[in-house]
C-alpha positions as CSV (number, residue, x, y, z in Angstrom):
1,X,92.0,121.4,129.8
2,X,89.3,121.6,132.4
3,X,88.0,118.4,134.6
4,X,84.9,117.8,132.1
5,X,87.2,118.4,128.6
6,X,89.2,115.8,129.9
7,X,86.4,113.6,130.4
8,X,85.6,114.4,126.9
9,X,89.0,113.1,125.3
10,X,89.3,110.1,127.6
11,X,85.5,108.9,126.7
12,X,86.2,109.2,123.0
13,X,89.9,108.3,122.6
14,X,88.5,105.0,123.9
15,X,85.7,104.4,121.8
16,X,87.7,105.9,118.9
17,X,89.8,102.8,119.6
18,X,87.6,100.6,119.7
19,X,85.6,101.4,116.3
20,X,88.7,100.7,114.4
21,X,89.7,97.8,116.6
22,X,86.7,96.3,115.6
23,X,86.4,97.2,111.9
24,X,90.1,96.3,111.4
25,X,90.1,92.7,112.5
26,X,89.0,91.7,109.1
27,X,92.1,92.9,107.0
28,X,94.0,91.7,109.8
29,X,92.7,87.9,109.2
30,X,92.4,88.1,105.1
31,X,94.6,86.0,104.3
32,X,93.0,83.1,106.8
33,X,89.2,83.8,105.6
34,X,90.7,83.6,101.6
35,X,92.3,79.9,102.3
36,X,89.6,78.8,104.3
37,X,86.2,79.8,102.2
38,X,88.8,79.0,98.7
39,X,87.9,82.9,97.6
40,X,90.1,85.3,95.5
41,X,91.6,88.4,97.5
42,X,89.1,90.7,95.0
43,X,86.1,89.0,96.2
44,X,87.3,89.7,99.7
45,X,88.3,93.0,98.7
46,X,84.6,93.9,97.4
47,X,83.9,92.9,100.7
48,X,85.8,95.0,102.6
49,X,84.9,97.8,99.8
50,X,80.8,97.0,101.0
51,X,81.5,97.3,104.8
52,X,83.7,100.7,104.3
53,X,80.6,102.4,102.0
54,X,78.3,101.2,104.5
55,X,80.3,102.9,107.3
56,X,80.5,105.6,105.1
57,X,76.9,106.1,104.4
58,X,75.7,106.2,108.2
59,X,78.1,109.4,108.3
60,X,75.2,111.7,107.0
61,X,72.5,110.6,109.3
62,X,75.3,110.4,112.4
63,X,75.7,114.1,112.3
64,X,72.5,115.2,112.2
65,X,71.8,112.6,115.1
66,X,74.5,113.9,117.1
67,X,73.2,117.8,116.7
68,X,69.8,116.7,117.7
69,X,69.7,113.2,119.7
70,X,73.6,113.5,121.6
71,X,77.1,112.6,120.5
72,X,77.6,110.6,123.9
73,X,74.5,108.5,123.5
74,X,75.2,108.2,119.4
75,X,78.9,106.9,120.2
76,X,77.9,104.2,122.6
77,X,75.3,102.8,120.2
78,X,78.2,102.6,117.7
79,X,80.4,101.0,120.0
80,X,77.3,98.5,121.0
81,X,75.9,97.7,117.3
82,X,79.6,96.8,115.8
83,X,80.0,94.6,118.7
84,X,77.3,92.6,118.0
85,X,77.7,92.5,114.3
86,X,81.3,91.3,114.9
87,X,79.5,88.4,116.7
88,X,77.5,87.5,113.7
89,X,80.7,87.6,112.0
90,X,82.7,85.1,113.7
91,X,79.5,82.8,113.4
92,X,79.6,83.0,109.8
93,X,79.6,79.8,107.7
94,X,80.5,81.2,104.6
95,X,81.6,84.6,102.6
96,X,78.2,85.5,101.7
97,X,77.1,85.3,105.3
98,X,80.5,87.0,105.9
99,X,79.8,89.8,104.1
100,X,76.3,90.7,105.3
101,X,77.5,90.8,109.2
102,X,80.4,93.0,107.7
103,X,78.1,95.4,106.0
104,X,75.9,95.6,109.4
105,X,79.6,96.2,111.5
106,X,80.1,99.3,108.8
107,X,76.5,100.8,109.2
108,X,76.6,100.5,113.1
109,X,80.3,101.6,113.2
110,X,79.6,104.1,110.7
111,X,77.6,106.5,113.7
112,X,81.0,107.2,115.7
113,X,82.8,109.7,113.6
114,X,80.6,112.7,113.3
115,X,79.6,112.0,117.0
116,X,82.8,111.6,118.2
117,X,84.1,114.4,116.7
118,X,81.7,116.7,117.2
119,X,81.4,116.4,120.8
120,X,85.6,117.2,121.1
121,X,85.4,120.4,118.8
122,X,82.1,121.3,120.3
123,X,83.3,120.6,124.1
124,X,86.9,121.3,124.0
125,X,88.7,124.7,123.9
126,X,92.3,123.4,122.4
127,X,90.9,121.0,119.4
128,X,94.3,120.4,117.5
129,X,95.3,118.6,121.0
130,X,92.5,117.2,122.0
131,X,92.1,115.6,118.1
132,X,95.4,114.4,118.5
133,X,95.1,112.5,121.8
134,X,92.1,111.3,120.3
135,X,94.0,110.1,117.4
136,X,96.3,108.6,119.5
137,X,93.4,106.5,121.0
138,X,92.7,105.6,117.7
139,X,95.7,104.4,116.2
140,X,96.1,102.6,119.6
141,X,93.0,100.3,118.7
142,X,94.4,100.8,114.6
143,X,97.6,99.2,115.6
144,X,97.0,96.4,118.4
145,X,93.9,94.9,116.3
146,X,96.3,93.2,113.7
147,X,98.8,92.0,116.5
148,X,95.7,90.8,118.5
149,X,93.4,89.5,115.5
150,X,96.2,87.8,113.7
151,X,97.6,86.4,116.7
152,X,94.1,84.9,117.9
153,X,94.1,83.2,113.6
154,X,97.1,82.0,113.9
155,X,96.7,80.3,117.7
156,X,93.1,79.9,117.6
157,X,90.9,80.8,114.1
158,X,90.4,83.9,112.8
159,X,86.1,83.7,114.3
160,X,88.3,84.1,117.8
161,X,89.2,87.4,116.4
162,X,85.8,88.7,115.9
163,X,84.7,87.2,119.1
164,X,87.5,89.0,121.5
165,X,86.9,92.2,119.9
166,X,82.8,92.5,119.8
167,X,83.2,91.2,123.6
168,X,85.2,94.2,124.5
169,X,83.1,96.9,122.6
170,X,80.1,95.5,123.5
171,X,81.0,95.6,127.6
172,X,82.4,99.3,126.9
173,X,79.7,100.6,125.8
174,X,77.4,99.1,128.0
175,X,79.5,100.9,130.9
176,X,80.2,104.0,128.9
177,X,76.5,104.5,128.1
178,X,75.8,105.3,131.6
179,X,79.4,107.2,132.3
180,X,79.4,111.4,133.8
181,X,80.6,112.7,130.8
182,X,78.2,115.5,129.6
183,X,76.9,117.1,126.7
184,X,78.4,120.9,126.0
185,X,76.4,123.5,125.4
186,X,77.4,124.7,121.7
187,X,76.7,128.3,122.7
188,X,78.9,127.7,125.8
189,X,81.8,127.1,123.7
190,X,83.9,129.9,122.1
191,X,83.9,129.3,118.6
192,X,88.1,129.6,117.3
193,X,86.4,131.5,113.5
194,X,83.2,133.0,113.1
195,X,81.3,131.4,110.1
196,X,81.8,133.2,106.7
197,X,80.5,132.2,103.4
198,X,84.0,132.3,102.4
199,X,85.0,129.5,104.0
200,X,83.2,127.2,102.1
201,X,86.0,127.3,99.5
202,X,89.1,125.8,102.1
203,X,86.0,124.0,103.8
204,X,85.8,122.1,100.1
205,X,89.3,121.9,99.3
206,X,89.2,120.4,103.0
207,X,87.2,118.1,102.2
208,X,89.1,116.6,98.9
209,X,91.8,116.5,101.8
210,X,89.6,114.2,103.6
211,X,88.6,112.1,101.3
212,X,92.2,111.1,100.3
213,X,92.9,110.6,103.6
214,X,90.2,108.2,103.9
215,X,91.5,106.6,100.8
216,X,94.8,105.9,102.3
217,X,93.5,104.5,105.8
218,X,91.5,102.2,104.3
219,X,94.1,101.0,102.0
220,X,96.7,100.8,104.4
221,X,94.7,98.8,107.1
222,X,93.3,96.1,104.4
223,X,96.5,95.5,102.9
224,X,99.3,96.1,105.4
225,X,99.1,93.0,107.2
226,X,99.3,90.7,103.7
227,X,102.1,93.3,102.2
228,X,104.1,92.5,105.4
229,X,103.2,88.7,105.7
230,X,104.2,88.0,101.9
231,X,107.3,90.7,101.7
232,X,109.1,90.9,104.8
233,X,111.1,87.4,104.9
234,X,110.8,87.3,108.9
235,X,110.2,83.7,110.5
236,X,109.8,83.9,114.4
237,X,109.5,80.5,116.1
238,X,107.5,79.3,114.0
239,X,104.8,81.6,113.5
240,X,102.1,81.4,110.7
241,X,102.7,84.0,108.4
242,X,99.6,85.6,109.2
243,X,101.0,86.4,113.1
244,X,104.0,87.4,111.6
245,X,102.5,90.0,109.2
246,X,99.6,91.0,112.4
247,X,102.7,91.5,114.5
248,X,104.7,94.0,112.2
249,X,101.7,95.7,111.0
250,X,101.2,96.8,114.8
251,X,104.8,97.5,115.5
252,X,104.4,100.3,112.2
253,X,101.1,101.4,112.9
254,X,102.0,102.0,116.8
255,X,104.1,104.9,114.9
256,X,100.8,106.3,114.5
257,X,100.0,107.1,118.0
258,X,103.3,109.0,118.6
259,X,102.7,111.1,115.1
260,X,98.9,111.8,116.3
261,X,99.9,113.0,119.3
262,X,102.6,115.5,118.3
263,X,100.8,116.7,115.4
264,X,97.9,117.4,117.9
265,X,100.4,119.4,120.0
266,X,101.9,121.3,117.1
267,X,98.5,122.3,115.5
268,X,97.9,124.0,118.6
269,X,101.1,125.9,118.4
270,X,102.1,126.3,114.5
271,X,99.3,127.7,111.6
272,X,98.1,124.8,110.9
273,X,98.4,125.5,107.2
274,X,101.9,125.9,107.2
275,X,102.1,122.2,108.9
276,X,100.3,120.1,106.8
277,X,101.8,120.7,103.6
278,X,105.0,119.4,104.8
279,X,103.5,116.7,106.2
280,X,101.2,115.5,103.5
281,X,104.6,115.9,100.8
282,X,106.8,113.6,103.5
283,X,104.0,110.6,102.4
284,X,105.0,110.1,99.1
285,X,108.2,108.9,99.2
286,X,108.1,106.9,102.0
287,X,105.0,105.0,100.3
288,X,107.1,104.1,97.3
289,X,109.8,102.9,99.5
290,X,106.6,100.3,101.3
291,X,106.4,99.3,97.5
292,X,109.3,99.0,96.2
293,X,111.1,97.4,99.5
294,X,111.7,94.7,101.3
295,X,112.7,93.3,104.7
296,X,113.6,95.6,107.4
297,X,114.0,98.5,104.9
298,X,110.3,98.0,104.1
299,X,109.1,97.7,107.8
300,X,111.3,101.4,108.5
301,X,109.5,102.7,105.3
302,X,106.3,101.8,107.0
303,X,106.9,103.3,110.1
304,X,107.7,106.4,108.4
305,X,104.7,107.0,106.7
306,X,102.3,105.4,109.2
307,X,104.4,108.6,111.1
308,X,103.8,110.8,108.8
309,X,100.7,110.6,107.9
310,X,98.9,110.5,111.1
311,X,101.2,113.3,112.2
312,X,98.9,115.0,109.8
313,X,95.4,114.1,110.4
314,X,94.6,116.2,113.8
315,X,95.3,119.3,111.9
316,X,93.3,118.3,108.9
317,X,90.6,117.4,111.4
318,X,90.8,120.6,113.2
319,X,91.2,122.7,110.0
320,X,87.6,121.6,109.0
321,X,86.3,122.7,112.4
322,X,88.1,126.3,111.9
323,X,86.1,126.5,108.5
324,X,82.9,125.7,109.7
325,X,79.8,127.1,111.9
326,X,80.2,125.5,115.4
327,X,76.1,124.7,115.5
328,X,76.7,122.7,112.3
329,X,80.0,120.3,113.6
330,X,77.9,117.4,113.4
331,X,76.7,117.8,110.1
332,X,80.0,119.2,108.6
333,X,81.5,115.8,110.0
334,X,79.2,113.9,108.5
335,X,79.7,115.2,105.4
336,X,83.3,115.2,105.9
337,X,83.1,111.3,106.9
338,X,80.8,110.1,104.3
339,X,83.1,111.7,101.7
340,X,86.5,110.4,103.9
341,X,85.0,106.5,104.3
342,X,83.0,106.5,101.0
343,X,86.0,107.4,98.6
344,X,88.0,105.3,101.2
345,X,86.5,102.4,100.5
346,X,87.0,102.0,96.9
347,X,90.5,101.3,97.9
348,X,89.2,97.9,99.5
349,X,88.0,96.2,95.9
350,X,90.7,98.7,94.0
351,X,93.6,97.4,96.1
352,X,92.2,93.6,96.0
353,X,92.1,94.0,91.9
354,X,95.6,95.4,91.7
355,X,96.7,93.2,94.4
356,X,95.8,90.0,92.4
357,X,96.8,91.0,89.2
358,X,100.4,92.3,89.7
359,X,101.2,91.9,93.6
360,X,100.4,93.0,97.0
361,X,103.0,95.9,96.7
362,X,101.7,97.8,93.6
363,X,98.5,98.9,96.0
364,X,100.8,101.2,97.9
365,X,102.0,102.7,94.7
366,X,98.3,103.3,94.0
367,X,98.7,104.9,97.3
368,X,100.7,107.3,96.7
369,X,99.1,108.7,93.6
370,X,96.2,109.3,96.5
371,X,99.2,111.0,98.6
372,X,99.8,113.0,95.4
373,X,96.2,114.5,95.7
374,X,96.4,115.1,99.5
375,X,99.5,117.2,98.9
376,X,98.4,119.3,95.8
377,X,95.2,120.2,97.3
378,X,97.0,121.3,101.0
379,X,99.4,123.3,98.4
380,X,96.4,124.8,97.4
381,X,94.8,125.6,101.2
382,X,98.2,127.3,102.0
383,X,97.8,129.4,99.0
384,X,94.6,130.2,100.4
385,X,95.3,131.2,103.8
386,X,98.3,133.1,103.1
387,X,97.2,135.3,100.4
388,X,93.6,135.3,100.9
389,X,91.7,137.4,103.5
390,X,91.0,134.4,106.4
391,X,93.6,133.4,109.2
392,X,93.7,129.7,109.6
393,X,92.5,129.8,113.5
């Protein structure tokens, strides 16, 4: 990569961070904000299920900002806006309250994805990598937030949480705003496949791909803390189970950042076809192990997956980019996000529901029905690229 590519990876492998950092420190303190405010999980599920759709509604309008306003400048706002929403947050003297500054966090946070994203494929040559370092970043922020969040509940209150986090995003992007990393020029970049009206079909089977994805994330991050908390059996000096379950959740979900990271590199050096079908088929065990498990053979089962299944996503990512016009990125990824976070966040009052009614551990069976999808429809995507008429890169 060249001097300014890398700037380009660094800037947003950061802020990716950070926008799930942020968003994540409420399924991180769930358990804390249900005891305190006397609430059911569902209502705090349809909560979570409100912010996601809100994030996932602002994906439309973020890629059409970033073609025409900037990704740089439409990241930093992101970064800015949740801050300050996480504020309101931690101020918040009831659920209702609660759930407005969460909705605000989602709308604000909502901006970073089709920006973010559009600015790597658009500005770097080697996009499986780049994706996965920036995935990396991201699972980074994914994994410390319920160490961090929960630690801050269980020491402190979980309005600390909010508070530590918005602090941080709002300083980056204060300082970011203003940082030398610059715009590409789209024409600049050599485009890795010329647009094609027949892409539009693995574009759209792409897209299911996405959405499931999404599905998964959000289900994972909302409910992997209390899965952990109420299933593991660990007591460390003491702890509240909610530090416990924060604690464990980041030791699985640091996975993550070693899975991004070589799936980046492989994408770059395998069809990425041929790679994500494995990949996507590996989830569905090792989510019915999560479910069925417990103690340290569910914390390896998490691990697994979390491995898995972010092993995956920089190719995905990168596979919609290789079916789509490079003057369109932005507005492909915001189409991709709005379907990724929208459908995603029906697993936040889904998940609560199933949660309440027959245990924390049937929502990763529910899971793994949405794994099921994934890997049928990347079955299909292979069929297409190895007997249709379109390489993969």
């Amino acid at each position: 990569m060249t001097a300014a590519e890398r700037r380009i990876v660094g800037f947003t492998s950061v802020a990716h961070g950070l926008n799930h950092a942020v968003e994540l420190v409420y399924g991180a303190v769930l358990f804390v904000i249900a005891v305190e405010f006397d609430v059911r999980l569902a209502l705090l599920g349809a909560v979570a299920n409100a912010s996601a759709l809100a994030y996932a509604v602002m994906a439309l309008p973020a890629g059409q900002a970033a073609d025409r306003l900037g990704s740089k400048r439409m990241v930093s706002i992101s970064m800015g806006g949740a801050g300050a929403a996480a504020l309101l947050a931690a101020a918040s003297p009831n659920v209702t309250v609660l759930a407005i500054a969460l909705v605000i966090m989602g709308l604000l946070g909502g901006l970073y994805h089709p920006a973010g994203l559009s600015l790597i494929t658009r500005g770097v040559r080697q996009r499986a990598r780049a994706l996965g370092i920036h995935g990396a970043g991201g699972n980074i922020g994914t994994a410390l937030a319920p160490l961090i969040a929960g630690g801050l509940a269980g020491i402190w209150s979980w309005r600390a949480s909010f508070v530590f986090f918005a602090i941080i995003a709002i300083t980056v992007a204060a300082v970011t705003y203003r940082s030398n990393v610059g715009e590409p020029d789209p024409d600049a970049v050599r485009s890795s496949k010329p647009p094609s009206p027949t892409l539009l079909v693995p574009l759209a089977l792409m897209f299911v791909i996405n959405a499931g994805f999404g599905f998964i994330f959000r289900g994972l991050t909302t409910f992997l803390p209390l899965h952990l908390s109420t299933n593991l059996g660990f007591e460390i000096a003491g702890f509240e189970p909610v530090v416990v379950g924060g604690a464990f959740a980041t030791f699985a979900l640091l996975f993550g950042v070693a899975g991004q990271y070589l799936g980046g590199e492989l994408g770059e050096r395998v069809r990425r076809h041929r790679l994500l079908l494995p990949l996507a088929t590996l989830t569905i065990p090792a989510l019915l192990l999560m479910a069925s498990s417990t103690g340290w053979l569910l914390l390896a089962a998490a691990a697994i997956f979390v491995f898995f299944n972010f092993m995956a996503q920089p190719t995905a990512v990168a596979m919609i980019s290789d079916f789509a016009a490079e003057q369109s990125h932005g507005r492909v990824y915001g189409l991709t996000s709005l379907t990724g976070f929208g459908i995603g966040s029906f697993a936040g009052i889904s998940g609560g529901l199933i949660a309440d009614s027959a245990g924390v551990e049937w929502v990763f069976v529910m899971l793994a029905g949405a794994a099921l999808v994934i890997t049928v429809t990347a079955a299909a995507v292979f069929a297409w690229q190895e007997f249709g008429r379109t390489p993969d890169r």
